[in-house]
N, C-alpha and C positions, 0 to 999 in steps of 0.2 A: 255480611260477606256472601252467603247463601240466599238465593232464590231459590222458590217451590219446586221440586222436582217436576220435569216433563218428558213424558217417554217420546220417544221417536217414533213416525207410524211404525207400523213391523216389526218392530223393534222392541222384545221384551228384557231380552237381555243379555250382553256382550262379554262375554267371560275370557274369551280363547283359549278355551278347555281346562280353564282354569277350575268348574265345576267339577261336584262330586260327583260318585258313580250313583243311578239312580233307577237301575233296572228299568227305563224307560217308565216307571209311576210317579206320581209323586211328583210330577213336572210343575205344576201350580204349585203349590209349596216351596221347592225348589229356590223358583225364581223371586217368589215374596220372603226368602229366609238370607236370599244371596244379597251380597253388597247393590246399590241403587249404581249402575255403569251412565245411567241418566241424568243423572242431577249435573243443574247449570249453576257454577259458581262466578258472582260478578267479583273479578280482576284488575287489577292496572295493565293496562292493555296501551301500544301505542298502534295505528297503523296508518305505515306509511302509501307516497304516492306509485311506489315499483319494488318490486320484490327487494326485500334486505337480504345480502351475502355475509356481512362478517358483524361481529361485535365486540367493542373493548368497554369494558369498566375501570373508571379512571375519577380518583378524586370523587365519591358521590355525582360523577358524570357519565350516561352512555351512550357511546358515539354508534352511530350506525350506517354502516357502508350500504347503501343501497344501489340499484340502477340508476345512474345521472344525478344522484342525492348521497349528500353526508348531512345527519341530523346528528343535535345532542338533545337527549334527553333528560329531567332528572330523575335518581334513582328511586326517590318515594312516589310519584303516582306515576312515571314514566309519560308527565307533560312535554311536549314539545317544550326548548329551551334556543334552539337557533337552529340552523338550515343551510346546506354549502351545496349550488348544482354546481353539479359537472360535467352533464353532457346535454342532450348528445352535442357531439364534437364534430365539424366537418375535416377528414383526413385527405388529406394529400399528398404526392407520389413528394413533391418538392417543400414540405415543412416538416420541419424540426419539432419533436415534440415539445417545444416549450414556445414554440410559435401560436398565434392565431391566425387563423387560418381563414377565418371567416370572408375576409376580402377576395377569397378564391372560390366562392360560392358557383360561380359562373363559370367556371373555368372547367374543363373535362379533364377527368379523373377526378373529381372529389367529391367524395361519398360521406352522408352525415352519417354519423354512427352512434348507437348509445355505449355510454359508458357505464360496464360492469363493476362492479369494485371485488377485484380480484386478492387485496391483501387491503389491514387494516389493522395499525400497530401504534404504540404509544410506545417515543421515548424517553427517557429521563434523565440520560448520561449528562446531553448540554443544555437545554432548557426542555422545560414540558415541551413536547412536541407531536403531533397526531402524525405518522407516516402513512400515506395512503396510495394505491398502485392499482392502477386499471385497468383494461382491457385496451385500453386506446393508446393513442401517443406510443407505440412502437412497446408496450408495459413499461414503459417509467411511469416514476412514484412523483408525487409531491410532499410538501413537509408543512403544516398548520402549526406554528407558533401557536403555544397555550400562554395567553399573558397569565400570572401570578392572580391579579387583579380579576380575573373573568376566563376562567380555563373553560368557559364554556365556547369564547370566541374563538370560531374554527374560519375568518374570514376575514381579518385585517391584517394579520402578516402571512403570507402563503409563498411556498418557494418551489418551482420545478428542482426536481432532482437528475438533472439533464445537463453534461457540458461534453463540447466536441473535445475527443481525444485524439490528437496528430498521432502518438506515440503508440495507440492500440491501432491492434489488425481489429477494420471492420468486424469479423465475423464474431469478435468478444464482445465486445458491447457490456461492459460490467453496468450500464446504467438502464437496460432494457432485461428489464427484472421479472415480469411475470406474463404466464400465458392466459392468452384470453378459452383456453381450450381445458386450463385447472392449473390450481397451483398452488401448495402450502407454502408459509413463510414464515420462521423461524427468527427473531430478534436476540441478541445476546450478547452482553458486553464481556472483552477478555482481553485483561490486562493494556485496560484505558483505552480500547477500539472498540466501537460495534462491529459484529461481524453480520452479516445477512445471509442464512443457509435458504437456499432455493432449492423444490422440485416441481417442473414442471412437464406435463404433457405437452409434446411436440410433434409435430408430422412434416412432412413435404411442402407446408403450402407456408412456411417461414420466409422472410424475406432476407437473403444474405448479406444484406448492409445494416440489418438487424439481429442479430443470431440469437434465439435463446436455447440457453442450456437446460439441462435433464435434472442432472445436481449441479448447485453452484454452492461455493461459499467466498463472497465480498464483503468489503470492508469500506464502511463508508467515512469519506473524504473526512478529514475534519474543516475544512471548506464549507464539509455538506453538500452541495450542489450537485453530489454524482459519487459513484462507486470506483474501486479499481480490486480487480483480483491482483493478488499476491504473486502467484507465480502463473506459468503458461499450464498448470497443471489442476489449477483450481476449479476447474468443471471438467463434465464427461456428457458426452452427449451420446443418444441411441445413432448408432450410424445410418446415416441417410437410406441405404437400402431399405432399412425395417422399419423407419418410421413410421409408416403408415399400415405395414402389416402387425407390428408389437407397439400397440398404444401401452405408457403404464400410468396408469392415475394414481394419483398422489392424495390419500385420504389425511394423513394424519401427520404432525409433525411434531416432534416434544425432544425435551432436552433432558436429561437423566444423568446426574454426577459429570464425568467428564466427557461424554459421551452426546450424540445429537444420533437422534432416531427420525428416522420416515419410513409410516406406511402405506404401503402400493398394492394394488389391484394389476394384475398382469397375465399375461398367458406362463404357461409352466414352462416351455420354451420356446426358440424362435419357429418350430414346428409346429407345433400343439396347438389343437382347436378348443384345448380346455384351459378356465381360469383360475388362479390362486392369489391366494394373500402376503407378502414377502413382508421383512422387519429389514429396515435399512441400517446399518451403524458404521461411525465414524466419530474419531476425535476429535472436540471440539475445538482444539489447536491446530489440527492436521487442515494445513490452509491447504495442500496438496494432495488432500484426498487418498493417499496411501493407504491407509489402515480403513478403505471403503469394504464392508462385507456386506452382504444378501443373504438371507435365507428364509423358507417359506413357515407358516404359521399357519396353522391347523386349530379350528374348535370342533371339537367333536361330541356324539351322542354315539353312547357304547349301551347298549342291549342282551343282556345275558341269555341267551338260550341255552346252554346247559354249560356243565359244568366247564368242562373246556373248550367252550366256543362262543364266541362274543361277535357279533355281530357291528360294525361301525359305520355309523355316518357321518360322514364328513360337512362344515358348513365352511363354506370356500370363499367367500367374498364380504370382504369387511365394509362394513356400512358408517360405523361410528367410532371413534375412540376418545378414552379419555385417559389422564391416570392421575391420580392421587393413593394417600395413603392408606391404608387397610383398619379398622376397627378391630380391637381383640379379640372377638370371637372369630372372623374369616383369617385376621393371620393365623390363628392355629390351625385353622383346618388345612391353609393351603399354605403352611411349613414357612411362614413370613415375620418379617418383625415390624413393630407397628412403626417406625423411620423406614422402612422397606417403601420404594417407588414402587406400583403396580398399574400394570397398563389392563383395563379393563375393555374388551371392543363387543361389539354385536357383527352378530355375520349373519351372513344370508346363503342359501344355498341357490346355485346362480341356475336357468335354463341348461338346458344342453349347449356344449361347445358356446358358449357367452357369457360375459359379465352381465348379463341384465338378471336381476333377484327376480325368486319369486318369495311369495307371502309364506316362509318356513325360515324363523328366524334360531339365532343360541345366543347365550353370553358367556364368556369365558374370560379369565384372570390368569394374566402372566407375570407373575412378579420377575421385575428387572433383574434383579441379580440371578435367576433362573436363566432367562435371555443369554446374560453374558457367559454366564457357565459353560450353557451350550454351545456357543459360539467357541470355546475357549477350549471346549472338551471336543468337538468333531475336524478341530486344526489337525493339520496333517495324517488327515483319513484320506480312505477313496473316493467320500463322499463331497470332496473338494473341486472345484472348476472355476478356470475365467469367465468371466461374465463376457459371450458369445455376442450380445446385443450392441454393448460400446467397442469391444473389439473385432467382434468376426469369426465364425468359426476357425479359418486357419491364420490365424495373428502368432506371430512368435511367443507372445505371451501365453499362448495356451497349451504350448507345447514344451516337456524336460525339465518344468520349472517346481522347485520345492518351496512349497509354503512356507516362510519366515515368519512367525510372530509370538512373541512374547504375551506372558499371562494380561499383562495390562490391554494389549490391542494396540499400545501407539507408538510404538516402536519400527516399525515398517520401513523395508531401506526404498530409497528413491526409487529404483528399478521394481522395485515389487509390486507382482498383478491383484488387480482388484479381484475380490472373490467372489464368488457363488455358492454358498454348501444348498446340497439337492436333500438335505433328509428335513424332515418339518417337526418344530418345536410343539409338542401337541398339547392341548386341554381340555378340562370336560366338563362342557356345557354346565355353569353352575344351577340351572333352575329344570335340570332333567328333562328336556324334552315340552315344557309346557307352553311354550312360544312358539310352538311348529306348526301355525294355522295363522300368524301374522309376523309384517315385514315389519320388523324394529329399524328406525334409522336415524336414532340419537341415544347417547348416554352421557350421564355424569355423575359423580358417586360421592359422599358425604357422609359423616360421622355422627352418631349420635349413640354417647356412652361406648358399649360394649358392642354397635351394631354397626356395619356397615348398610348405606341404604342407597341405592341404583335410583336415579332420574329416570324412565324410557322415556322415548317418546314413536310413535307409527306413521306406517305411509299413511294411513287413515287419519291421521291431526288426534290420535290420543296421546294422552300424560298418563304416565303411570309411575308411582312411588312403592318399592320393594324390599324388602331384607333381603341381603344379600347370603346367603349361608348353603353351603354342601351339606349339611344335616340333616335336611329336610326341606318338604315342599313348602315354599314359600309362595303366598297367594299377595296379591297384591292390595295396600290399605290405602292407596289413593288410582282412581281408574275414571275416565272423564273425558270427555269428549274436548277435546281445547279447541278444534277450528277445520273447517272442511282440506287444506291442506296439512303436506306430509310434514313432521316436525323435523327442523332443520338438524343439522349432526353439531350446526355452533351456537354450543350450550354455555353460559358462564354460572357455578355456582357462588353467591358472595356472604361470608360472615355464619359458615356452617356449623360453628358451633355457640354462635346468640340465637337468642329467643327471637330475634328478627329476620333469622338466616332466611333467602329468598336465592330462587335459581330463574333466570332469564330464560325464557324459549321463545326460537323464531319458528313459527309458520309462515312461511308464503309472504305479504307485504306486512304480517302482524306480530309484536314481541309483545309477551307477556311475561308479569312479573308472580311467581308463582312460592306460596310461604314454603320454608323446608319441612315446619312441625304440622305438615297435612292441613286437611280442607275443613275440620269442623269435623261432625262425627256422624251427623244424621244422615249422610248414604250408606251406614252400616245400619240393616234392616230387621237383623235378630242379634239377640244375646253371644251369641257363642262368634259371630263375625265380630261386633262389639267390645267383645273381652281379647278377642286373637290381634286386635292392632298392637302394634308397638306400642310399648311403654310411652315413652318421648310424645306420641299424640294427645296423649295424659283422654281415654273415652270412656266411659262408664255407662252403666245402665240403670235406668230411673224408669218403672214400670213397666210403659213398651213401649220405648227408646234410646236413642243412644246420644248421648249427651256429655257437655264437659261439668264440672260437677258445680258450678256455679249456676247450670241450667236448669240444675235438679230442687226444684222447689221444694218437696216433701223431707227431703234429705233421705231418702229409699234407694242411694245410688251405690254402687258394687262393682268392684274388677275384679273378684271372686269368683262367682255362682253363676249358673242359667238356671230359672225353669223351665220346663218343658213348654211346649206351647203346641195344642194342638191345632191343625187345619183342615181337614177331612179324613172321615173312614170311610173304607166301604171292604164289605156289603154293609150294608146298616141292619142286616136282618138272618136269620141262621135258623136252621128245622131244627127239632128242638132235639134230636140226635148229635146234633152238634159234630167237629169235623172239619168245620170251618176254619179257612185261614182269613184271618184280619189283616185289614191291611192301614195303619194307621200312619197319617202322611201329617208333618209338622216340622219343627227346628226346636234344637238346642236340647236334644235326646241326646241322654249321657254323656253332657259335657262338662267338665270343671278347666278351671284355667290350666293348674297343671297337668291336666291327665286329660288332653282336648276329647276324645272321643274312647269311652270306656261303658261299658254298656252292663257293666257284673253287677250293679243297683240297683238298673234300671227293670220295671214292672209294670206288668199290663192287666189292670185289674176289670171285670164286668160284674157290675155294681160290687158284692163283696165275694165274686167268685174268681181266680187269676186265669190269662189267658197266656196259655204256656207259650214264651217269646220264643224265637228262631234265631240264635245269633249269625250265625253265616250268612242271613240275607238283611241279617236289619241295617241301619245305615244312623248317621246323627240326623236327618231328615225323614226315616221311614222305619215302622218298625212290622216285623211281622210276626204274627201268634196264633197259635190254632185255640177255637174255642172250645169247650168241653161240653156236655150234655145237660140237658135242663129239664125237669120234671112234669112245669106247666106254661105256658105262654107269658112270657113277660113284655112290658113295651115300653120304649123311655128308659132302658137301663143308661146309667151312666158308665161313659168306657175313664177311667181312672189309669192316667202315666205317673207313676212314684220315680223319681233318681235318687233317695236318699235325704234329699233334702228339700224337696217340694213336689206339690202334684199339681196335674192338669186334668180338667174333665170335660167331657164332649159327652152329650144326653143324646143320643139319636140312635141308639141302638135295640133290637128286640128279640125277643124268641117267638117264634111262629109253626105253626101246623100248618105244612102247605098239604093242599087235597084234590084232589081231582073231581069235580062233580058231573059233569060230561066231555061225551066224545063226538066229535062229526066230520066227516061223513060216519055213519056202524060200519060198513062195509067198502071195500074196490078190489080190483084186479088183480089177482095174483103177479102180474109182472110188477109190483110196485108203482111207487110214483105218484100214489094219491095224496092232495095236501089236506093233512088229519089237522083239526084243531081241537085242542085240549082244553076245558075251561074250567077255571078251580079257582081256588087262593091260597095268595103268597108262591107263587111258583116262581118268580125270581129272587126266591131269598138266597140266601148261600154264595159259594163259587159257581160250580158248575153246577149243569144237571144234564141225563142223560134217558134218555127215549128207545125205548128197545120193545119188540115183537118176535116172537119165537125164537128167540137169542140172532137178532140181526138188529143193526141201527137204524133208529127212523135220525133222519137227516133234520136236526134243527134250520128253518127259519128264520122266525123272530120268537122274541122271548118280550113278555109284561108280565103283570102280577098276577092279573086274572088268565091269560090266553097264551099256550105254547103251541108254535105251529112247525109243524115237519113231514118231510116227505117219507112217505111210507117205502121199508125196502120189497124188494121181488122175493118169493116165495116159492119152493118148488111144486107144494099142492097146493091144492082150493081145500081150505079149513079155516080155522078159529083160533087166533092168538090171546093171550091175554096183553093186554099194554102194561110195561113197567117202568115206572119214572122213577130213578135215583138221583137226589139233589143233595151231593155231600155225602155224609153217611145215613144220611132216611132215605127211607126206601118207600114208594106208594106202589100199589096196584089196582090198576082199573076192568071194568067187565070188556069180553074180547069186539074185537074186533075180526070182522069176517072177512076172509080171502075168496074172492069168487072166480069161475073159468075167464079167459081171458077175452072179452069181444072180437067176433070174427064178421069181417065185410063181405057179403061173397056177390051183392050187386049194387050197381047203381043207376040210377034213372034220374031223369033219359040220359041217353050218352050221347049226346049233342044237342047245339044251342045255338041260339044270336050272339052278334057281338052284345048287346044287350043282357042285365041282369038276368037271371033263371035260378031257382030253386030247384035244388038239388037233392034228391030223397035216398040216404044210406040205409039200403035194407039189412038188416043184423039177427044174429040169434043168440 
């Protein structure tokens, strides 16, 4: 499955802050103790001839909506299996979308167009059937017969879902279903009909003998060949005025108990230059749309500066949704039961006044019956309004009228206005802030035992696999580069709780098929990364590696213990006054499975003397220690890490007598500024060291073992300093140094010349 790791040029390693804190040392370490963000894993991968837009899994079959292309592929290595184009399509002012058109090639007006796949549905009610609706043909759908025999053929019975209606007004068009500008689409059978819930982005530039709606809910023919709404009530569209100034996009679409939800992307109102996220509901019986309500949906990141003041950031623009059920340890955190619906989304926080994201993303969890609650608990407040965008601001509906509705929602009398509540159902950010340096714009979410675990996916083409949990920071045990585009938001996860379980990602024109129990285990680079995966990965440690335990030849493997591992110290050398702080840079300092980072074991020993640890600054990668005093010069001690249960040792450590043995220039100028060089050994043992003359700084230069160079400070007389260098807590003194009057020019000769070279003589005293 795994090919050799390969770093990317520049590229050492990609965390998104998902790193520890590191005092800026310790960077090398660091990055060799942190998971491998590099490693290429080979895939079932399919990639097609034009970006893929939708995906269904159907029968070990997956159909793929692309530009001018329907593929199927099969579910174990995601082989091409058959192929259906679709475009491009030549359109014309005078055919029907279930015409060909092609005989009008020559004819003015007709424009070849590709065909997007705009929706992409499998139904089951009368025979297997592939429903598919595209940007072209006015967005009518077609219907692919799945024969019994070969559900893979999407290409020998194929049906437009188009028929001329005498009895409808033009401007309904129940058979012109999706926009080529967005559109979710909703399948659902109720009481032996399909119904079709539609939201689509629309503006101004709609053709009126084509009309598409904003929300629709139809019901398709049992004919099949075409749609019809119910009542003249069954869509609402943005009225014409605001079309084009209030776009709302339609991210998400799902179906919850009795209930049909869609999420939008839209301005706060028909005034506002700024964008929000709204949750759409309606009954899934309410063919008339009555019991339509709106209200906006907030992820936030809350900040505690003091006691009573919290600070909040809002992430305003939903990128991704998914929802499934919760794993027993998130339903308790966030007051849920494990049959509880939860809608999980990624948001982004958008530019100023725009929907367009920038790279600061959140994730947040709304359990459904939370939704309804609120929707249920802010009825007949002030925080109630008609929806302004399909009505208008001055509609009779928005004025005198008292909100009617019953704890259910679907009770709503005929006359009754659609709603708006203005106050926002809020949540907080489940992973604290550690996604706020990249754009997430996919999720899908899966069970494993007691855990819930998050898909991501980035505008950057990464995969990432997460525990989902408010308890704490959760870092990510799967992180990887899947493909230079952004990962699609249409995810399917399939069979999440077998050993086979695998989740589909589309990038750009590529889907891959990706396992749910993680990627193997060797991008986990130290012990303590190692031991922190989830269980369900089933990763162990086998000397110095990370391994499934079948890999571990010796049988020396563990989900236990780390030992330490050391990677560099420095200074490697200390005056034998000692004083010294060490600084010892490595992985899996104080760590046990249950207690990840605990440091009361842990000891730093030079050869059989301890080096008193600093807890406030040491870290599970770094530790720091002051050393003690030493009587004679040692060299090659061993620095010795104990946790209790193993040691680590690094031999590069000494005591030294640094000395001064001369000085040069003896003397200069009282105004300072002369560059002194100091010659001795061992003069860069230690931390610091410090250079002084009649209690003023000589200014370091450079620093080697043998040679300290600094500029001398100014002096008020001409006299004799002694030099004193302090390195740590040894002290050296050297014979002085002499301060002399200051040179004075008081001629020069000649004072004038050629343009030509001339030597110039400074007479001085």
């Amino acid at each position: 499955m795994k090919a050799p790791a390969v770093l990317a040029p520049g590229i050492l390693v990609l965390l998104f802050t998902l790193v520890q804190k590191s005092y800026g040392e310790c960077k090398e370490a660091l990055v060799k103790s942190e998971m491998n963000v590099n490693m290429k894993y080979q895939l079932p991968n399919f990639t097609a001839e034009t970006p893929i837009q939708n995906v269904v899994l159907h029968k070990h079959h997956i159909y793929l909506g692309a530009v001018n292309y329907i593929y199927v592929l099969n579910d174990k290595d995601l082989q091409k299996v058959a192929e259906y184009k679709t475009g491009p399509v030549l359109e014309h002012p005078d055919c029907s979308p279930c015409q060909d058109c092609s005989h009008k090639a020559n004819l003015s007006g007709g424009v070849w167009e590709d065909n997007i796949n705009m929706a992409l549905l499998v139904d089951t009610y009368y025979d297997d059937q592939l429903i598919s609706c595209g940007s072209v043909h006015r967005g009518t759908c077609q219907r692919h017969i799945l024969p019994p025999s070969n559900i893979a053929d999407i290409q020998s019975e194929v049906h437009c879902m188009y028929s001329s209606q005498a009895d409808e007004e033009p401007s309904q068009c129940p058979d012109c279903v999706v926009s080529a500008l967005g559109t979710k689409v909703l399948i659902s059978e109720k009481d032996r009909f399909i119904n079709f819930f539609v939201g689509n982005t629309i503006n101004s530039s709609d053709h009126p003998d084509h009309s598409l709606h904003s929300i629709s809910v139809r019901r398709l023919k049992e004919t099949q060949d075409g749609f019809k709404f119910l009542t003249d009530q069954s869509y609402i569209d943005v009225l014409p005025e605001f079309r084009d100034s209030y776009p709302i996009k339609y991210v998400h679409a799902f179906e919850s108990n009795h209930f049909i939800y869609f999420l939008t992307v839209q301005r706060e109102t028909l005034d506002a230059q700024t964008f929000h996220t709204r949750i759409i509901r309606f009954c899934s019986v309410d063919s008339g749309l009555h019991s339509y309500m709106e209200m906006p949906l907030e992820c936030i990141l809350t900040e505690k500066r003091r006691k009573r003041s919290t600070r909040e950031e809002v992430f305003n623009i939903l990128q991704a949704a998914y929802v499934s059920k919760p794993g027993a340890h998130l339903a308790k955190q966030i007051g849920a039961n494990l049959n509880d619906d939860i809608l999980y989304g990624v948001f982004a926080q958008s530019k100023p006044d725009s929907a367009e994201p920038m790279n600061r993303s959140a994730v947040c969890a709304f359990p459904i019956k939370y939704v309804n609650e609120f929707f249920n608990k802010i009825v007949n407040k002030n925080n109630v309004r008609c929806l302004q965008h399909f009505y208008g601001p001055n509609h009779e509906h928005c004025f005198n009228r008292t909100l009617l509705r019953n704890s259910s929602g679907c009770e709503a009398r005929n006359d009754e206005y659609r709603t708006e509540f203005t106050t926002a159902l809020q949540r907080v950010d489940l992973f604290m802030g550690q996604f706020n340096q990249v754009l997430l714009t996919s999720i899908s979410t899966f069970i494993k035992g007691d855990l819930t675990i998050a898909n991501l996916g980035t505008s950057e083409g990464r995969f990432m696999q997460v525990v989902v949990s408010r308890s704490g920071l959760s870092t990510p045990h799967v992180n990887f580069r899947l493909d230079s585009h952004p990962v699609s938001p249409e995810a399917i996860v399939e069979h999440p709780l077998n050993q086979n379980g695998y989740t589909l990602v589309v990038t750009g024109k590529k889907i891959t098929r990706i396992p749910l129990n993680g990627l193997g285990c060797e991008h986990f680079q130290s012990c303590s990364q190692c031991l922190s995966a989830p269980p369900f990965v089933q990763c162990g440690w086998c000397h110095d590696r990370c391994v499934h335990l079948e890999e571990c030849p010796t049988g020396a493997w563990t989900q236990e213990v780390c030992l330490p591992a050391i990677y560099e110290v420095f200074p490697t050398s200390a005056p034998l006054e000692g004083g010294t702080v060490l600084t010892v840079c490595g992985w899996d300092f104080g760590f046990r499975r249950n207690n990840k980072f605990d440091l009361k074991k842990t000891k730093v020993f030079l050869g059989n003397e301890s080096c008193t640890l600093t807890l406030s600054e040491s870290t599970t990668n770094m530790l720091k220690c002051t050393v003690g005093p030493a009587v004679n010069e040692h060299f090659n001690i061993s620095i010795i890490i104990s946790n209790g249960r193993g040691t680590a040792q690094y031999s590069t450590f000494s005591y030294v007598d640094p000395i001064i043995t001369s000085i040069s220039p003896s003397y200069g100028p009282k105004n300072g500024g002369t560059l002194l060089t100091l010659t001795g050994k061992y003069l860069n043992s230690g931390n610091s060291r410090h250079i002084s003359m009649g209690g003023k700084t000589c200014t370091l230069k450079s620093v080697s073992d043998s040679i300290l160079e600094c500029y001398t400070p100014a002096q008020a007389t001409a006299t004799e300093f002694p030099i004193k260098l302090k390195i740590d807590l040894a002290n050296r003194e050297m014979n002085s140094f002499s301060y002399q009057e200051d040179p004075i020019v008081y001629a020069i000769h000649p004072t004038k010349s050629f343009i030509r070279h001339v030597n110039i003589a400074l007479i001085q005293r």
